[in-house]
C-alpha positions in Angstrom: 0.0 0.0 0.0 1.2 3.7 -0.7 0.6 6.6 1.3 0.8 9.8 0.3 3.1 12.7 1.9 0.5 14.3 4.2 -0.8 10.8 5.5 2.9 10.2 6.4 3.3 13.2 7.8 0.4 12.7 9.9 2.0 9.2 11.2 5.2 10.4 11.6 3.8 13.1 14.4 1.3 10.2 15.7 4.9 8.2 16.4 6.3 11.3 17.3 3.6 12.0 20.1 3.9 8.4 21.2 7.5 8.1 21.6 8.4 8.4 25.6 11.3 10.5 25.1 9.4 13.1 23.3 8.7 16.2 25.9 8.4 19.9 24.3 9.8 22.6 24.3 8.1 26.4 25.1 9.9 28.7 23.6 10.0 32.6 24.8 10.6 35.5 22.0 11.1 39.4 21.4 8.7 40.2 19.0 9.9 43.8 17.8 11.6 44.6 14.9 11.7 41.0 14.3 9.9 38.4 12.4 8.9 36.2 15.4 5.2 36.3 16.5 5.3 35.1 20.1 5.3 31.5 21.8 6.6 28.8 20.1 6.2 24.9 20.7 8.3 22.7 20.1 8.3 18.6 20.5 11.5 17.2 21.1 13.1 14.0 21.1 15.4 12.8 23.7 16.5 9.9 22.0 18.1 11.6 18.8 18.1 15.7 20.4 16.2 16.7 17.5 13.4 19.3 17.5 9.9 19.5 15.5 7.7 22.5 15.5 4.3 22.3 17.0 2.8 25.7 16.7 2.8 29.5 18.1 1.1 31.4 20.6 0.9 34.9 19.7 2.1 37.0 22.0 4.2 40.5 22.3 7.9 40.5 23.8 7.2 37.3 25.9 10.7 37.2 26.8 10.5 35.0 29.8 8.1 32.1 30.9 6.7 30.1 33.2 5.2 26.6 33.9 2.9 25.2 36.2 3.9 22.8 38.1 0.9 20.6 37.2 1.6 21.3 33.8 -1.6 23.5 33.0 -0.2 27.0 32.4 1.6 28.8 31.4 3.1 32.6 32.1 4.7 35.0 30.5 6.1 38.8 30.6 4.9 41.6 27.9 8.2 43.3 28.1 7.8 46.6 27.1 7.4 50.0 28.4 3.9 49.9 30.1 4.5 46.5 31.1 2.6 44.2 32.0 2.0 39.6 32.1 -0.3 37.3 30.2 -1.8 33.2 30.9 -2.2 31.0 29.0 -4.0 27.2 29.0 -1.8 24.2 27.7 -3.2 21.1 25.8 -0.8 18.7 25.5 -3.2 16.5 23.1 -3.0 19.3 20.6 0.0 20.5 21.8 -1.1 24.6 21.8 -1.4 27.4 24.0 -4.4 29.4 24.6 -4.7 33.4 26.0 -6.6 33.3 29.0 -6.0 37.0 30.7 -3.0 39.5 31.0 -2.6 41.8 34.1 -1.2 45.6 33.9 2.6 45.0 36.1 3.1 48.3 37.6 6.4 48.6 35.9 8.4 48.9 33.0 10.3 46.3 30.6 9.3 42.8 32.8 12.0 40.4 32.4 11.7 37.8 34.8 8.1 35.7 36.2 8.1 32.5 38.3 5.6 30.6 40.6 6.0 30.2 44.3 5.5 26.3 45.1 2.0 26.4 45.3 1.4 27.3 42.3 -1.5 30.3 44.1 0.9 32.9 43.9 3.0 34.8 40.9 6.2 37.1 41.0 7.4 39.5 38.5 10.2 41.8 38.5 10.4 45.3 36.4 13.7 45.7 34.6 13.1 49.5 33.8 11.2 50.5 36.6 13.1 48.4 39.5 10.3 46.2 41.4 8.6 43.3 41.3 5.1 42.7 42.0 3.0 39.7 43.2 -0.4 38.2 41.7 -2.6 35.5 42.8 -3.5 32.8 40.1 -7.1 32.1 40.1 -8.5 28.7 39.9 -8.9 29.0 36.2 -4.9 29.9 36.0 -5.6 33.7 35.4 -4.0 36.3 36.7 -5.4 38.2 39.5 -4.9 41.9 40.0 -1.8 43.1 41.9 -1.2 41.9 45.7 1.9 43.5 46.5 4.6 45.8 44.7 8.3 46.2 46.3 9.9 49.1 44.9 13.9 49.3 45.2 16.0 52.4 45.2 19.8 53.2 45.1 22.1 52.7 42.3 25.5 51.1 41.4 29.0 53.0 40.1 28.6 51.7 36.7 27.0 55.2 35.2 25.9 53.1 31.9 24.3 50.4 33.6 23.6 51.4 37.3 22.0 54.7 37.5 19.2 52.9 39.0 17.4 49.7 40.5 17.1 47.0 38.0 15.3 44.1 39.1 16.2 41.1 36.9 14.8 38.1 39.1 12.5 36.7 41.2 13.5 33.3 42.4 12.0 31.7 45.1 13.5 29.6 47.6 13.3 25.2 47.6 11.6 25.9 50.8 9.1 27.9 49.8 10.4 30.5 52.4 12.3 33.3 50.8 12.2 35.7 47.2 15.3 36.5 46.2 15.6 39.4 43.9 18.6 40.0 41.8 19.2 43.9 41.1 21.4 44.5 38.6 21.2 48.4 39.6 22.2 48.1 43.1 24.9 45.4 43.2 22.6 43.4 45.6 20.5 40.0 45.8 17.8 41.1 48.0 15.8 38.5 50.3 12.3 38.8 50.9 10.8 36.0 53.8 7.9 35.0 51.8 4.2 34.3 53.6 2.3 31.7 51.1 -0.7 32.2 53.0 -1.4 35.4 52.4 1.4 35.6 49.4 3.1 39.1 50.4 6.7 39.4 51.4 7.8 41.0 54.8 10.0 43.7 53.4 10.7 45.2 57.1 12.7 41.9 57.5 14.6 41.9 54.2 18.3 41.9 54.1 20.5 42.2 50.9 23.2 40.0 49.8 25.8 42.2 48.8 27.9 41.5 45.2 31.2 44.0 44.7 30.8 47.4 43.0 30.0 47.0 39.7 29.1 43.6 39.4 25.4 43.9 38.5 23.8 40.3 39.7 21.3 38.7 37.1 20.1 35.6 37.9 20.3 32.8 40.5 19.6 28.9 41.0 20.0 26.9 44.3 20.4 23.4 45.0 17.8 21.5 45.8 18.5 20.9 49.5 18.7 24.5 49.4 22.1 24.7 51.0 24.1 26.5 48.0 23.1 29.3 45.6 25.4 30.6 42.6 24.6 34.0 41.1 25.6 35.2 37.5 26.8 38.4 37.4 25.9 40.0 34.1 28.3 43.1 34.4 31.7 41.3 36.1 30.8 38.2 34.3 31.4 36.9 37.7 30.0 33.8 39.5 29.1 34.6 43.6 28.7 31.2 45.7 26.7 31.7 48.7 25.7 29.6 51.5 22.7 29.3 53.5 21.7 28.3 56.8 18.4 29.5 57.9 18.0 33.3 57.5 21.5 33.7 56.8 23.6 33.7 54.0 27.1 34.5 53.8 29.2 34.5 50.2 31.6 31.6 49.9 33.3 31.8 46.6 33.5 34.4 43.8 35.3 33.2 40.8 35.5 34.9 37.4 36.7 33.2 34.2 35.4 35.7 31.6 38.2 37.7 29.9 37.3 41.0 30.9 37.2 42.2 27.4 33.8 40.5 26.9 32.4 41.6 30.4 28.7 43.3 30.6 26.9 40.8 29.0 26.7 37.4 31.0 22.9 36.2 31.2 21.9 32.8 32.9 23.3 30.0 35.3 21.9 26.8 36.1 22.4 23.3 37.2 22.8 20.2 36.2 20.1 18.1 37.1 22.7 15.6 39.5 23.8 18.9 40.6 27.6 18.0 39.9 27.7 21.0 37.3 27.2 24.5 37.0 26.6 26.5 33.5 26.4 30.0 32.9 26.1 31.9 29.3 28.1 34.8 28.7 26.8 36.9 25.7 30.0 39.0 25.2 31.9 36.2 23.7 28.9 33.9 22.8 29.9 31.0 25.1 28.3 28.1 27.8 31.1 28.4 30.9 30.8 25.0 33.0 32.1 24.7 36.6 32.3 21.5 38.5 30.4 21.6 41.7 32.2 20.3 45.1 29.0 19.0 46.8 30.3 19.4 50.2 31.6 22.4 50.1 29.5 23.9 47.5 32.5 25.7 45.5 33.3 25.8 42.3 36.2 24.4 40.1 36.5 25.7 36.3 35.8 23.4 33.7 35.6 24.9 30.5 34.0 27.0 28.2 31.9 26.2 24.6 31.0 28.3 21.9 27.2 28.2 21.3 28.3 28.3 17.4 25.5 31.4 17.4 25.5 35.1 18.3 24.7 36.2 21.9 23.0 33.4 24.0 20.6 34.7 26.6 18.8 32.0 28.3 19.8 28.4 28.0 18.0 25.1 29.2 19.1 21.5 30.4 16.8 18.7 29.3 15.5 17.1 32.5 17.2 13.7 31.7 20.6 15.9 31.4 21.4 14.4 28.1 20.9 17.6 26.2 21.5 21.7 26.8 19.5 24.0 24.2 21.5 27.5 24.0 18.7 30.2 22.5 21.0 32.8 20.6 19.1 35.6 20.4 21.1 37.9 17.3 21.3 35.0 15.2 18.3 33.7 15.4 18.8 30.2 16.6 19.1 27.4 19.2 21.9 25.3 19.4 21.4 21.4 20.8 24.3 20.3 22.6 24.9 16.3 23.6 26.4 16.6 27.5 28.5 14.3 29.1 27.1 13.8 32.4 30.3 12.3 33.9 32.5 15.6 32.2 30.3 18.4 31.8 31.3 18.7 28.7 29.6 19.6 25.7 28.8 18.5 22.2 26.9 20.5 19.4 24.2 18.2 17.1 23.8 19.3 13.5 20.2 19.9 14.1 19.2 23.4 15.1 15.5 25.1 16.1 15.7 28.1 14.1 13.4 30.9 15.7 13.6 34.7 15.6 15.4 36.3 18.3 14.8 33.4 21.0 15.3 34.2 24.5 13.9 32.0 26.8 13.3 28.2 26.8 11.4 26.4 29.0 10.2 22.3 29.4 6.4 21.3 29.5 4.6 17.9 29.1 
C-alpha cells in the first residue's frame, strides 16, 4: 500500500507523540523589529536531540516564561514600556497554547516571572522600573490583579548600567520561604521572607546580599536541598557562591573566568540536574562556561568554556534527563542542541538546530 506525503506526515507526528522520550519545548521571544510572533512549541526527542515545531502562541515581547507545576499554564512577561504579564491554557493533546488574561505589572520592561510552590501565587520583577510585584492565580490559571509591589532604590558605580534599581529576578527559595531578587542596579540579591498564606513578602525583614561594586547580579539557582546558591553576574561576568543556613547567607566563593574584554553581557546559570555542574552563558563572547560543583563544600572548580556556534545566548535550558543543553542565541536567530556528558560536563553540538527569531527564553512542559 502507498501513502501519500501528508498521510505520512500525519503518522510520523502520531509516532512522534507516542514516543516516551518526546517532551516539548516552550519557547519565549522578542517580537519587535523582528519576524517572530510570540510562543513557540516545540516537540523534542530525547533519543536523537532533535526538534519539530508544534505551533505559536501569539504574543508580544514574551521574553520570559513560566510553567505550572501541574503542567496546565503557562506565564509569561509583555516586556515593554507599560509592562505588564499574560496566561495562558496548555493542551498537551493538541500541543497549543491558549490566551486566558494579561494583568497591567506596575512597571516597565518585565523580564523575569516564576511561581511560588503552590502554584496560588506569581512574581514578577520590572527591569526598567526596579520592582517586582505579586499576583494571585485564580483557579482557572488567570491572573489576578496586583497583591503587592516592592519598589527598590539606590544605584550602582557603573554610570551606563547602574543609574538605577534594576530588578532582573524573582527566584523563590526550595523551601518555599524566601524571594530573592537580583538587582542588577544596586549590586545586591535582596531576600524577601515569603508568607504563602497570604502571598506578600515581609520587606521590614529583608536583608540584601551584597555583590562588589559593579558587578550587577542577574540571575540565580539553588540546589535542591537548598544549602548553596550561585549568582551570575551580568556586568563582572562573575560567579558569587553563597551559603545558607536558615536566614542567613554568607558568600563563599567568587570566581571569574570571563576575559574582561567581553564583560557586561553574562545572562543565565543553572544546574545540572545531579547537581555536579554548573553552567552559565556569557553573551559578550557567545559562550556556555561550566564549573564542577564540590557537593560538600558547595564551591566551584572551572571546567571549560563552549561556543554556542551562534550570536549572543541569553537564556539556556538542560533537558531534564541531562542528556541535552539548548542555548537560545538571540542575534542570530537560533538554538543550538548540545549532547552533554554527564560524567565531564562537557559539551557537544548536534547538526540539528531550532531556528526561531530572536529566541530568549526556553522552557520544558509535558
Amino acid at each position: 500500500m502507498k501513502i501519500n506525503g501528508l498521510l505520512a506526515v500525519i503518522l510520523i507526528n502520531i509516532i512522534f507523540q507516542m514516543d516516551i522520550n518526546a517532551q516539548r519545548l516552550l519557547i519565549g521571544t522578542y517580537t519587535n523589529n523582528n519576524n517572530s510572533k510570540g510562543i513557540y512549541l516545540y516537540d523534542f526527542d530525547a533519543q536523537k536531540g532533535m526538534a519539530l515545531e508544534r505551533g505559536v502562541a501569539a504574543a508580544g515581547n514574551p521574553s520570559y516564561l513560566a510553567v505550572s507545576s501541574d503542567n496546565r499554564f503557562v506565564y509569561s512577561v509583555n516586556e515593554t514600556e507599560e509592562g505588564k504579564i499574560s496566561s495562558f491554557s496548555y493542551n498537551p493533546e493538541k500541543g497549543t497554547l491558549s490566551f486566558i488574561n494579561k494583568q497591567i505589572n506596575n512597571g516597565s520592561a518585565p523580564c523575569y516571572v516564576s511561581l511560588d510552590k503552590t502554584g496560588k501565587w506569581l512574581f514578577a520583577g520590572n527591569y526598567s522600573s526596579g520592582n517586582l510585584t505579586i499576583h494571585p492565580i485564580l483557579t482557572d490559571g488567570s491572573i489576578g490583579p496586583i497583591r503587592q509591589t516592592v519598589q527598590h532604590h539606590g544605584s550602582g558605580p557603573n554610570k551606563d548600567r547602574q543609574q538605577s534599581p534594576h530588578v532582573h529576578c524573582t527566584y523563590i527559595s526550595p523551601d518555599n520561604q524566601f524571594l530573592y531578587v537580583p538587582d542588577l542596579g544596586i549590586d545586591k540579591v535582596m531576600v524577601y521572607p515569603f508568607d504563602a498564606k497570604t502571598g506578600r513578602l515581609d520587606t521590614a525583614a529583608s536583608s540584601p546580599i551584597e555583590i562588589p561594586a559593579g558587578g550587577g547580579p542577574r540571575h540565580i539557582v539553588f540546589t535542591k536541598n537548598g544549602k548553596f546558591g550561585y549568582i551570575i553576574e551580568e556586568l563582572s561576568g562573575a560567579i558569587t557562591v553563597i551559603s545558607r543556613n536558615g536566614p542567613v547567607h554568607k558568600t563563599i566563593q567568587r570566581i571569574n573566568n570571563l576575559p574582561e574584554a567581553y564583560n557586561g553581557a553574562s545572562a543565565d546559570v543553572h544546574l545540572s540536574p545531579d547537581e555536579r555542574f554548573l553552567y552559565t552563558s556569557h553573551r559578550g563572547n557567545s559562550t556556555i562556561q561550566i564549573h564542577r560543583v564540590d557537593e560538600k563544600t558547595g564551591r566551584l572548580e572551572f571546567v571549560g568554556e563552549q561556543s554556542t556556534l551562534g550570536n549572543f545566548p541569553r537564556n539556556f535550558t538542560i533537558h531534564p534527563s541531562g542528556k541535552y543543553l539548548l542555548a537560545a542565541n538571540q542575534k542570530s536567530n537560533d538554538i543550538t542542541i548540545f549532547k552533554r556528558d554527564p560524567k565531564t560536563g562537557l559539551l557537544t553540538a548536534l547538526p540539528d538546530r531550532i531556528r526561531v527569531d530572536a529566541p530568549v527564553c526556553l522552557k520544558w512542559i509535558y
